[in-house]
N, CA, C and O of each residue as an XYZ file, in Angstrom:
728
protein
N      14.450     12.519    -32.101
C      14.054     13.765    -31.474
C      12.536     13.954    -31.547
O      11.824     14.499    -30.704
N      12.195     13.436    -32.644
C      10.563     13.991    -32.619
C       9.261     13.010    -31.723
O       8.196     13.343    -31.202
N      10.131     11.404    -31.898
C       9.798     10.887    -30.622
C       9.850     11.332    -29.268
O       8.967     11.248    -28.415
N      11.108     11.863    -29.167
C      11.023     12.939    -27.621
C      10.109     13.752    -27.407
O       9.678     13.966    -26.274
N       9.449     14.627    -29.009
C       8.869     15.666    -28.437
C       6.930     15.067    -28.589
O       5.892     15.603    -28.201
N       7.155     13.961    -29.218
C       5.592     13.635    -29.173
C       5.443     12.958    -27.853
O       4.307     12.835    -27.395
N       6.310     12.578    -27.299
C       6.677     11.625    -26.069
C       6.055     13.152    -24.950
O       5.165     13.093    -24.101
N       6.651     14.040    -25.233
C       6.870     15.430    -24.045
C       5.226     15.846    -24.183
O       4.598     16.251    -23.205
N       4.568     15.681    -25.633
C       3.282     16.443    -25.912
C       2.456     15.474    -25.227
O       1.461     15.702    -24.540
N       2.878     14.601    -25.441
C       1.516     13.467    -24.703
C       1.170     13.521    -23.177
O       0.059     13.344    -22.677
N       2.481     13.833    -22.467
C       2.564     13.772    -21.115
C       1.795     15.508    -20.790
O       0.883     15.872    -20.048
N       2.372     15.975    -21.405
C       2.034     17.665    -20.860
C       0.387     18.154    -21.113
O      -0.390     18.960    -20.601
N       0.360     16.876    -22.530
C      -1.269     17.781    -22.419
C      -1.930     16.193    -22.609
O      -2.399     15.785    -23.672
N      -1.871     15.575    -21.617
C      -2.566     13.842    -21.392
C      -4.308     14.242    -21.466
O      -5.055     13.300    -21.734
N      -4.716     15.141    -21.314
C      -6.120     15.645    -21.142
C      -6.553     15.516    -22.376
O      -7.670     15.010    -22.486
N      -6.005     15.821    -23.338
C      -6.454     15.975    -25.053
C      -6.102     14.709    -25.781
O      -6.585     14.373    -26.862
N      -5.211     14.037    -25.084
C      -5.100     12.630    -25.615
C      -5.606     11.345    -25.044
O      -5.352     10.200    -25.419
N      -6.610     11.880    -23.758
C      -6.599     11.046    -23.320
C      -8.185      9.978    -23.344
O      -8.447      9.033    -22.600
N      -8.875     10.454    -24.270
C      -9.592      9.122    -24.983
C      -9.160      8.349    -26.272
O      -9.856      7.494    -26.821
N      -8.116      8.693    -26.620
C      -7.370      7.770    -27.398
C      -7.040      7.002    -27.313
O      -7.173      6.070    -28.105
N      -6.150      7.012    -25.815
C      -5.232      6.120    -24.853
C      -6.366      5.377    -24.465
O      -6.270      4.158    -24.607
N      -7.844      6.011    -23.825
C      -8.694      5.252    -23.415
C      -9.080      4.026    -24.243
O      -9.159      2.867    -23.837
N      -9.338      4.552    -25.650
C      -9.910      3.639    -26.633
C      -9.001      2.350    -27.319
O      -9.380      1.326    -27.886
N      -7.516      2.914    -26.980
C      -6.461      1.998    -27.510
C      -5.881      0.921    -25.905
O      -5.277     -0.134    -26.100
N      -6.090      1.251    -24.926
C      -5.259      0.770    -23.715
C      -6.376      0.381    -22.602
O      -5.911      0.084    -21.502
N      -7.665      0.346    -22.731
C      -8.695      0.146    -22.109
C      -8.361      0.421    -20.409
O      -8.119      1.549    -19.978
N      -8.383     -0.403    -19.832
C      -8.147     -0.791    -18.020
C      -6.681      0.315    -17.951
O      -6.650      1.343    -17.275
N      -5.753     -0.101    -18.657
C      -4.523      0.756    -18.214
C      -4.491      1.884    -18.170
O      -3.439      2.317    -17.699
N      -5.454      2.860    -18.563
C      -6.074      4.316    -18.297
C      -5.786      4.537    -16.713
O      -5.066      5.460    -16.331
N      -6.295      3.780    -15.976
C      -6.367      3.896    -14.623
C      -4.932      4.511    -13.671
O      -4.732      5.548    -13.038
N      -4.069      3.215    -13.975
C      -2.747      3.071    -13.953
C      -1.823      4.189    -13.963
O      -0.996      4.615    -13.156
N      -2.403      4.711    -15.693
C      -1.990      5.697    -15.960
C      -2.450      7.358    -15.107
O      -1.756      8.374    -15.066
N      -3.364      7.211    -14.713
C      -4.250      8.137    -14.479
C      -3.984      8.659    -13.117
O      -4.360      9.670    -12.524
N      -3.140      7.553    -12.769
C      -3.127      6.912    -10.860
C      -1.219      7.904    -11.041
O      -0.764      8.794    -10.324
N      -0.696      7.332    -12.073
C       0.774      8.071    -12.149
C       1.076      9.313    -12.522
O       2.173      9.841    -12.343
N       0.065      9.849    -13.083
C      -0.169     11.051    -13.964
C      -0.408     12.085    -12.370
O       0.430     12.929    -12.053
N      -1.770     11.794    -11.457
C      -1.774     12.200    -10.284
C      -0.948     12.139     -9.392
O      -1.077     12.962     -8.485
N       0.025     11.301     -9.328
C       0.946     11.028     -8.050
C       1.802     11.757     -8.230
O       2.175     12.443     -7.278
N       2.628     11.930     -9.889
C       3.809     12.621     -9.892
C       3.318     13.939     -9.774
O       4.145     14.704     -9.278
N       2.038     14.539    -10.127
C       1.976     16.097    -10.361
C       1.618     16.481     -8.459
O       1.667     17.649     -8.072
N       1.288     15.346     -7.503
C       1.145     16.335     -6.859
C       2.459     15.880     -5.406
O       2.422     16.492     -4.339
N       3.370     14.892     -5.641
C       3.776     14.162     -4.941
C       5.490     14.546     -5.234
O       6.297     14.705     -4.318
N       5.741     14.624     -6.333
C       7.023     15.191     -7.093
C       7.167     16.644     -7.446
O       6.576     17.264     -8.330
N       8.331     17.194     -6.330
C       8.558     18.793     -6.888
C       8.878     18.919     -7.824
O       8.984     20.143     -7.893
N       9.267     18.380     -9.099
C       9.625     19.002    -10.354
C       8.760     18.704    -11.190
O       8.835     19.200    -12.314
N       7.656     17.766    -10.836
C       6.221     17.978    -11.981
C       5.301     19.105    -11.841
O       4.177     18.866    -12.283
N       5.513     20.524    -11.237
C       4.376     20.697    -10.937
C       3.622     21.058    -12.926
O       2.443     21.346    -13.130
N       4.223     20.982    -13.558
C       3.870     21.075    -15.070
C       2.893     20.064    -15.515
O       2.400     20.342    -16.608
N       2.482     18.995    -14.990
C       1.151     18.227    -15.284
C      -0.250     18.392    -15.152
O      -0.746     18.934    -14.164
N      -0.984     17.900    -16.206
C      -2.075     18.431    -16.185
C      -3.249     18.265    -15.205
O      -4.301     17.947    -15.758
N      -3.294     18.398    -13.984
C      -3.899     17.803    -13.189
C      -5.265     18.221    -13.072
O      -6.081     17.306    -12.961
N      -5.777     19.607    -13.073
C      -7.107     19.811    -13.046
C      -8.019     19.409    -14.467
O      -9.122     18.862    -14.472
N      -7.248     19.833    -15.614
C      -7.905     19.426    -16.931
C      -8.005     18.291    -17.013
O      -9.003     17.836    -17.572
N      -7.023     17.436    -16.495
C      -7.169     15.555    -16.500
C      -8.273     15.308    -16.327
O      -9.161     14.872    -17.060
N      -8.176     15.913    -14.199
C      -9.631     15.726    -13.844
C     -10.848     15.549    -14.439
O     -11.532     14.526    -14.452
N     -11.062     16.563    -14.910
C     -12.739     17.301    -15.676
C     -12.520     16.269    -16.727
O     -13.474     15.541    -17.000
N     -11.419     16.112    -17.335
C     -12.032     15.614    -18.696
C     -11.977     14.404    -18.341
O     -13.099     14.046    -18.699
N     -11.163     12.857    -17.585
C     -11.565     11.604    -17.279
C     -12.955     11.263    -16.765
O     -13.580     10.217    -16.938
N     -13.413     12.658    -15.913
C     -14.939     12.833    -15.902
C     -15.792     12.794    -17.112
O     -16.793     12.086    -17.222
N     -15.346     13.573    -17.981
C     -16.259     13.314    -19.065
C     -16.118     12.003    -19.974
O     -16.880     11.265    -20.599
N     -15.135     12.073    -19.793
C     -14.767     10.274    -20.396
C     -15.877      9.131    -19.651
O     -16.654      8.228    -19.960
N     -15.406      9.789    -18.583
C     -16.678      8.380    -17.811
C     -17.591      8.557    -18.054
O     -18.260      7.542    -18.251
N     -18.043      9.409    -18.162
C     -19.865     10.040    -18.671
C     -20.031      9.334    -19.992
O     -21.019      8.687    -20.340
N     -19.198      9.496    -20.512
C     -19.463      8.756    -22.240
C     -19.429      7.108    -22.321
O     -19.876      6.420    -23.239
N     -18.864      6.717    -21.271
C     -18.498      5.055    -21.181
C     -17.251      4.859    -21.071
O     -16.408      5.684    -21.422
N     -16.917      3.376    -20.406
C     -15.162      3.211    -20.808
C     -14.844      3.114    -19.451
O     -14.357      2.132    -18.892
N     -15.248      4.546    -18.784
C     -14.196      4.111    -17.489
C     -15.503      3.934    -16.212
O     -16.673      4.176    -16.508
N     -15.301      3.709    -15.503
C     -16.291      3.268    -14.066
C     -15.903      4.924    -13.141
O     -15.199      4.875    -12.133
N     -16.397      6.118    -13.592
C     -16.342      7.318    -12.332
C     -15.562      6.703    -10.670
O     -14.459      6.967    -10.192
N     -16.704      5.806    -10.132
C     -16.698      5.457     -8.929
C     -15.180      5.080     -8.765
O     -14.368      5.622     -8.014
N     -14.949      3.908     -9.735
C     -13.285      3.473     -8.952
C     -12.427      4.451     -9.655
O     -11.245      4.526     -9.317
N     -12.976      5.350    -10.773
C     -11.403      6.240    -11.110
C     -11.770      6.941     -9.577
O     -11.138      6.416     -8.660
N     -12.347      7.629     -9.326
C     -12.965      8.458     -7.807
C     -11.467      8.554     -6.602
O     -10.754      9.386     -6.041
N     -11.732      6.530     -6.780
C     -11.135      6.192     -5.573
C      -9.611      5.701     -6.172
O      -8.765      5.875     -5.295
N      -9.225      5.322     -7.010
C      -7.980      5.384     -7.722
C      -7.236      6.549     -7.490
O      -6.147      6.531     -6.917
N      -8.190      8.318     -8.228
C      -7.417      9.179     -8.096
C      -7.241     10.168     -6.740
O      -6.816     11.320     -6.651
N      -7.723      9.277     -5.770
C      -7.990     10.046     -4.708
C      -6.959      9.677     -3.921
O      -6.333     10.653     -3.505
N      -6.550      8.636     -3.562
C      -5.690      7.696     -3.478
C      -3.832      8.246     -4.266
O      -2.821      8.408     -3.583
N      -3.907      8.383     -5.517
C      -2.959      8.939     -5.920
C      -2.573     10.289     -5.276
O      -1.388     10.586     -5.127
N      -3.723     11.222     -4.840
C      -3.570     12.794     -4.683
C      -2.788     12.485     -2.751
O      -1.764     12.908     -2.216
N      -3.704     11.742     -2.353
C      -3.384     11.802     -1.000
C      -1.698     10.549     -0.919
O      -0.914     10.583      0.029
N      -1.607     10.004     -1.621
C      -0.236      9.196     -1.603
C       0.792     10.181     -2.074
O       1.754     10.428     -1.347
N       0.628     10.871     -3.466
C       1.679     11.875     -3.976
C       1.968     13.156     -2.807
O       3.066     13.711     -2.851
N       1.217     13.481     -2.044
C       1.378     14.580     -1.133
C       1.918     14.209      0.122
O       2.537     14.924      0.911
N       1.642     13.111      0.214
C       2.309     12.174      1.605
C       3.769     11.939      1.340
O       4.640     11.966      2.209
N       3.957     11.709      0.082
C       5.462     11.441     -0.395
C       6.378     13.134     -0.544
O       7.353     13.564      0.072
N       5.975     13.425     -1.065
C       6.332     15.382     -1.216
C       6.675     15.759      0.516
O       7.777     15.933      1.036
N       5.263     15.808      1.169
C       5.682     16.517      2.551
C       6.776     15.408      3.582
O       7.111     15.624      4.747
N       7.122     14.336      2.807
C       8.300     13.118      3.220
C       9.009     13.619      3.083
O       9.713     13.937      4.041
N       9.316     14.044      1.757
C      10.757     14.375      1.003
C      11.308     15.547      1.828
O      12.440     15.484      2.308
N      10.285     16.922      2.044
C      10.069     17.767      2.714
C      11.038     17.479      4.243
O      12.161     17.914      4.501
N      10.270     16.721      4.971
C      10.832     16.532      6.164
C      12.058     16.183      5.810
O      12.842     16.895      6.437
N      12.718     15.302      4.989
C      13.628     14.349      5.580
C      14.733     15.752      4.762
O      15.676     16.368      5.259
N      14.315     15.824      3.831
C      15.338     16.937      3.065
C      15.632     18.301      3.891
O      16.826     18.535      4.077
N      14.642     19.285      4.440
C      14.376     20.391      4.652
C      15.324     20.490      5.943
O      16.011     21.509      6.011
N      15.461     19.367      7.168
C      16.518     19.778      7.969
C      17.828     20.098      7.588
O      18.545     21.013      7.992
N      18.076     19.108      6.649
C      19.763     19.031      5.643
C      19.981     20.442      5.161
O      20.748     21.332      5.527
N      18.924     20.349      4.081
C      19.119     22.070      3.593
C      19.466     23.238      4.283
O      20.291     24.035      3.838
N      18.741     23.412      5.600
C      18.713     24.792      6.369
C      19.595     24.495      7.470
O      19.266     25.110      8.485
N      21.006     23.463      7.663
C      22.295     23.254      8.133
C      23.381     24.086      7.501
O      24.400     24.506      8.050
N      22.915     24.287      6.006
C      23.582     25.186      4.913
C      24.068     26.300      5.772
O      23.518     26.435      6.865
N      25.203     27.272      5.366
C      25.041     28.517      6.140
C      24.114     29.203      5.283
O      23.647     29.008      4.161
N      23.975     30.285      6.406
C      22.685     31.679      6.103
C      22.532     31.456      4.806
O      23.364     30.689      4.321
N      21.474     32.026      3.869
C      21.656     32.077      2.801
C      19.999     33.023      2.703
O      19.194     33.001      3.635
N      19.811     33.639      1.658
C      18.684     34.433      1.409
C      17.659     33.735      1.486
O      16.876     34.305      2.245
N      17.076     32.422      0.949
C      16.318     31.924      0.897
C      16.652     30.522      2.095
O      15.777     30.274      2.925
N      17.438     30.015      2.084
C      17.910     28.923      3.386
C      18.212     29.865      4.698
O      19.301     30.440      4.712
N      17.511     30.015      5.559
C      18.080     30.746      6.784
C      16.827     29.948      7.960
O      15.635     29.642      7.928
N      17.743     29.890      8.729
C      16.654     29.787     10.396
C      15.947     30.431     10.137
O      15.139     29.825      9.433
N      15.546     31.885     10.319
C      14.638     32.809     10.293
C      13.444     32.362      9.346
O      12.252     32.297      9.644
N      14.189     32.004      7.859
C      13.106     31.757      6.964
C      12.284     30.263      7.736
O      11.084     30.179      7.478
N      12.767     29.356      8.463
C      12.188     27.824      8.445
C      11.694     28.239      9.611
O      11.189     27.203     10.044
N      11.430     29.411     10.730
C      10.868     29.504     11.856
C       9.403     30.159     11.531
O       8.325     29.979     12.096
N       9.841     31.182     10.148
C       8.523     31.859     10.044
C       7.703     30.472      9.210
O       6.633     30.063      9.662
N       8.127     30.040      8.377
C       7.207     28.520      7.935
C       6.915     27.573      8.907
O       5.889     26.927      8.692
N       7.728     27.231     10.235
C       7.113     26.159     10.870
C       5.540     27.375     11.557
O       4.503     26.884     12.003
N       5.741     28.613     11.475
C       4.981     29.233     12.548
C       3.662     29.616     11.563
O       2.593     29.598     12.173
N       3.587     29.936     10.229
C       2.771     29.894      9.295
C       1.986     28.352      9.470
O       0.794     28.243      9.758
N       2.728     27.436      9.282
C       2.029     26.114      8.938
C       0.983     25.343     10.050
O       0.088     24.499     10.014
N       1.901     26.447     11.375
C       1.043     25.808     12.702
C      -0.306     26.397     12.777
O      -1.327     25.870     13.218
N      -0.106     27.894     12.138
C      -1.489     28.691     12.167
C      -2.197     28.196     11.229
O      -3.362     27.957     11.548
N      -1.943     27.996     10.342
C      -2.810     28.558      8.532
C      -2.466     27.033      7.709
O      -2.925     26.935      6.571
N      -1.479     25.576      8.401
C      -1.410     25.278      7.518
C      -2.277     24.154      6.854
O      -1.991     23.675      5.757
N      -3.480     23.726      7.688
C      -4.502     23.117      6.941
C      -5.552     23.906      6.019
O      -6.511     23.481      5.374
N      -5.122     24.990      6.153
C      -6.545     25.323      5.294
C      -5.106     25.383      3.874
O      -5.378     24.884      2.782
N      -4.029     25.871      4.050
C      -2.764     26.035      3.052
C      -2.910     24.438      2.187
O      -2.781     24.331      0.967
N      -3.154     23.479      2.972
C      -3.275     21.975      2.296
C      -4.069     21.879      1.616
O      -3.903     21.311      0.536
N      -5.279     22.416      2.003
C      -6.651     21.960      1.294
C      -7.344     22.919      0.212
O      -8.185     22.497     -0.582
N      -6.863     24.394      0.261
C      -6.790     25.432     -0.746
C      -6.194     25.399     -1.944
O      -6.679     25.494     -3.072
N      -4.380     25.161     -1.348
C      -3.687     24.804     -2.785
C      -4.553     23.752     -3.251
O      -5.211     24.117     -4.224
N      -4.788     22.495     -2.860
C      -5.111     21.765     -4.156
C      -5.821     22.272     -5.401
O      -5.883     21.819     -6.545
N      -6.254     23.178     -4.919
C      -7.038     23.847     -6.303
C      -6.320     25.054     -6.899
O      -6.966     26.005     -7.339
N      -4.970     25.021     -6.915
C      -4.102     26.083     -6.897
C      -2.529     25.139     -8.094
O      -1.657     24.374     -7.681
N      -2.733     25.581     -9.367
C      -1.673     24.376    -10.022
C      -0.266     25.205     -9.333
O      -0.472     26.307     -8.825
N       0.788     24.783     -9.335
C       1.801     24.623     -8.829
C       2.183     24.270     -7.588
O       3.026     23.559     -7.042
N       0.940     25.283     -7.208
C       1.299     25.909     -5.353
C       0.680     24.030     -4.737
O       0.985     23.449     -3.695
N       0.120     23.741     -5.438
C      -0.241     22.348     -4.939
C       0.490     21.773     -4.856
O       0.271     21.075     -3.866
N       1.776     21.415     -5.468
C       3.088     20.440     -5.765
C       3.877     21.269     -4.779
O       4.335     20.337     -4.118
N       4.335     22.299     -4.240
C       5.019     23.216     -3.572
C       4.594     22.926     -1.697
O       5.278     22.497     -0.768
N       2.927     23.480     -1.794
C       2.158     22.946     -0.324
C       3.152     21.491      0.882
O       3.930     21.336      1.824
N       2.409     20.886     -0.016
C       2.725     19.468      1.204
C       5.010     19.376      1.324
O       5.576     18.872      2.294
N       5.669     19.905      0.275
C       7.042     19.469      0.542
C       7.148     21.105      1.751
O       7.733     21.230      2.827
N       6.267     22.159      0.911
C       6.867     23.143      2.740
C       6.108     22.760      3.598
O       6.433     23.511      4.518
N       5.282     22.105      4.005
C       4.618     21.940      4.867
C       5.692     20.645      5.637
O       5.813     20.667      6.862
N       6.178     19.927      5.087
C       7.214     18.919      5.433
C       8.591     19.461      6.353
O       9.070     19.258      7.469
N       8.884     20.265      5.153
C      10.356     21.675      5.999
C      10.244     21.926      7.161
O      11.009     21.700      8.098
N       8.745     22.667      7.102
C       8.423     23.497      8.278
C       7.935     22.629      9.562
O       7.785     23.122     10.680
N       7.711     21.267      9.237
C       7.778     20.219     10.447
C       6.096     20.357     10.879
O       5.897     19.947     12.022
N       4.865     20.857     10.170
C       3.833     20.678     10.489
C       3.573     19.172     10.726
O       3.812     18.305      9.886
N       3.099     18.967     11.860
C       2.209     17.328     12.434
C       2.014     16.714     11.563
O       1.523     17.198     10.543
N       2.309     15.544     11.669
C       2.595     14.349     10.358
C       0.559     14.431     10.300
O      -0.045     14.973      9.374
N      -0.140     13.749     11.528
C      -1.636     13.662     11.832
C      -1.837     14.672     11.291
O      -1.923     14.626     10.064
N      -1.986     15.937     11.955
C      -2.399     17.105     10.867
C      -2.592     17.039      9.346
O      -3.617     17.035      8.664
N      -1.473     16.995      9.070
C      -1.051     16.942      7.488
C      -1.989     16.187      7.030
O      -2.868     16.685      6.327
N      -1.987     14.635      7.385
C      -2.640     13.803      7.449
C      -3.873     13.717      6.797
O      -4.176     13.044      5.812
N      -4.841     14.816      7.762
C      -5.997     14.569      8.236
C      -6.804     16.009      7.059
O      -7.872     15.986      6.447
N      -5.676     17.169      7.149
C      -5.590     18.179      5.754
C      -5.594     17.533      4.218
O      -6.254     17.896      3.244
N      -4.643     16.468      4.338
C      -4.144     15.966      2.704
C      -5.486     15.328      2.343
O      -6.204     15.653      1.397
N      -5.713     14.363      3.253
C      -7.068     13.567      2.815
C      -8.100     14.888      2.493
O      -8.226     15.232      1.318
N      -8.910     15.692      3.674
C     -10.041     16.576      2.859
C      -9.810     16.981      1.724
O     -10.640     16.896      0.819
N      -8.416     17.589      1.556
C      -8.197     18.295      0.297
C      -8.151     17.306     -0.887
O      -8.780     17.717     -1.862
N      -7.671     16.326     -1.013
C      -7.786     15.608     -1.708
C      -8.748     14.922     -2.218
O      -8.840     14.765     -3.435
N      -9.605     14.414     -1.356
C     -11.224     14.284     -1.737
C     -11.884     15.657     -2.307
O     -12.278     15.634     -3.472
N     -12.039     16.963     -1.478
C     -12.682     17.738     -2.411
C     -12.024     18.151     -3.679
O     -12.785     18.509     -4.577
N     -10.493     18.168     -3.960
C     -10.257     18.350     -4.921
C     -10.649     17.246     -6.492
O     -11.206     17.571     -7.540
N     -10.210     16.212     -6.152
C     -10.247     14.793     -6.927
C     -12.248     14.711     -7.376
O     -12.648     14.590     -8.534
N     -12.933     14.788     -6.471
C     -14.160     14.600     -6.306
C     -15.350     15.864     -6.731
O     -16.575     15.854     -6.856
N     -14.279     16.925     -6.872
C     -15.069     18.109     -7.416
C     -14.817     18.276     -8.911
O     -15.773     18.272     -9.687
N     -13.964     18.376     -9.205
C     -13.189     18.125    -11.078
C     -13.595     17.395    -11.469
O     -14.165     17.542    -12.549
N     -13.542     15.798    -10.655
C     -14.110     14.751    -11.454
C     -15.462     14.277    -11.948
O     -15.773     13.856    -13.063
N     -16.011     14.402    -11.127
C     -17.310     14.754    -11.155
C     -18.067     15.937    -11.658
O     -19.276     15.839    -11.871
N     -17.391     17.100    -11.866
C     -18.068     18.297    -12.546
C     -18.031     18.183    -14.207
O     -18.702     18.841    -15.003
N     -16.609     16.693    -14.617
C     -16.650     16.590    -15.594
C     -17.581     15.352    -16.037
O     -17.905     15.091    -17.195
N     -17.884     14.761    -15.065
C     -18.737     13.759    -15.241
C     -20.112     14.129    -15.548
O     -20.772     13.416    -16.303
N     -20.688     15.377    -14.932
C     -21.684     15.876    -15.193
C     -21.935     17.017    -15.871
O     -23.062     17.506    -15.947
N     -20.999     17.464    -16.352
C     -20.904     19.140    -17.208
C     -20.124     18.321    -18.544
O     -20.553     18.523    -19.680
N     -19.183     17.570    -18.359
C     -18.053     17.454    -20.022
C     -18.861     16.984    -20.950
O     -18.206     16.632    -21.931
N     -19.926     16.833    -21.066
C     -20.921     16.228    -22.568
C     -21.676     17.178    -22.754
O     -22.520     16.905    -23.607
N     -21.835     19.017    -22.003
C     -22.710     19.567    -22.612
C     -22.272     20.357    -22.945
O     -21.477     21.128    -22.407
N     -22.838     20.322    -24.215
C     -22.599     21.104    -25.520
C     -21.548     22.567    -25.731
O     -20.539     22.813    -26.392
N     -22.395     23.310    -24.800
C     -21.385     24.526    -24.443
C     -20.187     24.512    -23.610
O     -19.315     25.362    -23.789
N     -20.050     23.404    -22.506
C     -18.985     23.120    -22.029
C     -17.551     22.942    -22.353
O     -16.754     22.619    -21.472
């Protein structure tokens, strides 16, 4: 059991453990870093991972030595825009099945007409906002899937957001996580 729960602490707060892992697992940081991003933003039932604190602090990790900024950059950028591509998948392929259901409070036509009609107005800036939004980020790309927003769209949303998200954290920790008051 207590393996389970050091197993549960490591994953939930990977941010505070994670120059340890750096110093003990060298290169496989990445790997890790690459799975840690995919499931929190790609899998509806992670939205519980640490994804912005990761950020900032693998930034500061790189600042200190160990990891290369540039390819974590493009590693975790890569993860953000693959995990959201997979979510607003699941989205599509799931979300017709579901709302075949009869009526239901939360499953109804009504509800999947006002989301396809939200997502057509509002839903790139909805892509590229949540990312900086913990849950609603893991939530974003699978309704955006339901509601049948343009695969291109999505697309073309997941990537900006994903670069400014990945590229603003990471880098703010690259250049802010070693000072002092930070």
């Amino acid at each position: 059991m207590e393996l389970l729960l050091s197993g549960w602490d490591l994953l939930v707060h990977l941010d505070r453990h994670l120059a340890a892992l750096l110093q003990q697992h060298g290169a496989w940081v990445y790997p890790l870093l690459f799975a840690i991003i995919f499931c929190e933003t790609g899998l509806v039932v992670t939205p519980f991972l640490p994804g912005d604190s990761l950020l900032f602090v693998a930034g500061a990790l790189a600042a200190a030595g160990g990891i290369d900024v540039h390819l974590l950059a493009l590693v975790l950028v890569a993860a953000a825009v693959l995990g959201n591509t997979v979510n607003y998948s699941i989205g599509h392929f799931f979300g017709p099945k579901v709302f075949q259901w009869e009526e239901s409070r939360f499953f109804s036509r009504k509800a999947l007409e006002r989301a396809h009609a939200f997502y057509e107005r509002h839903g790139g800036k909805t892509i590229v906002i949540t990312r900086f939004v913990p849950i609603l980020r893991t939530f974003a790309p699978f309704v955006a899937g339901i509601a049948r927003m343009t695969y291109v769209r999505f697309t073309a949303y997941n990537l900006a957001g994903a670069l400014a998200w990945v590229l603003a954290l990471l880098y703010a920790g690259y250049w802010f996580g070693n000072v002092p008051f930070v």
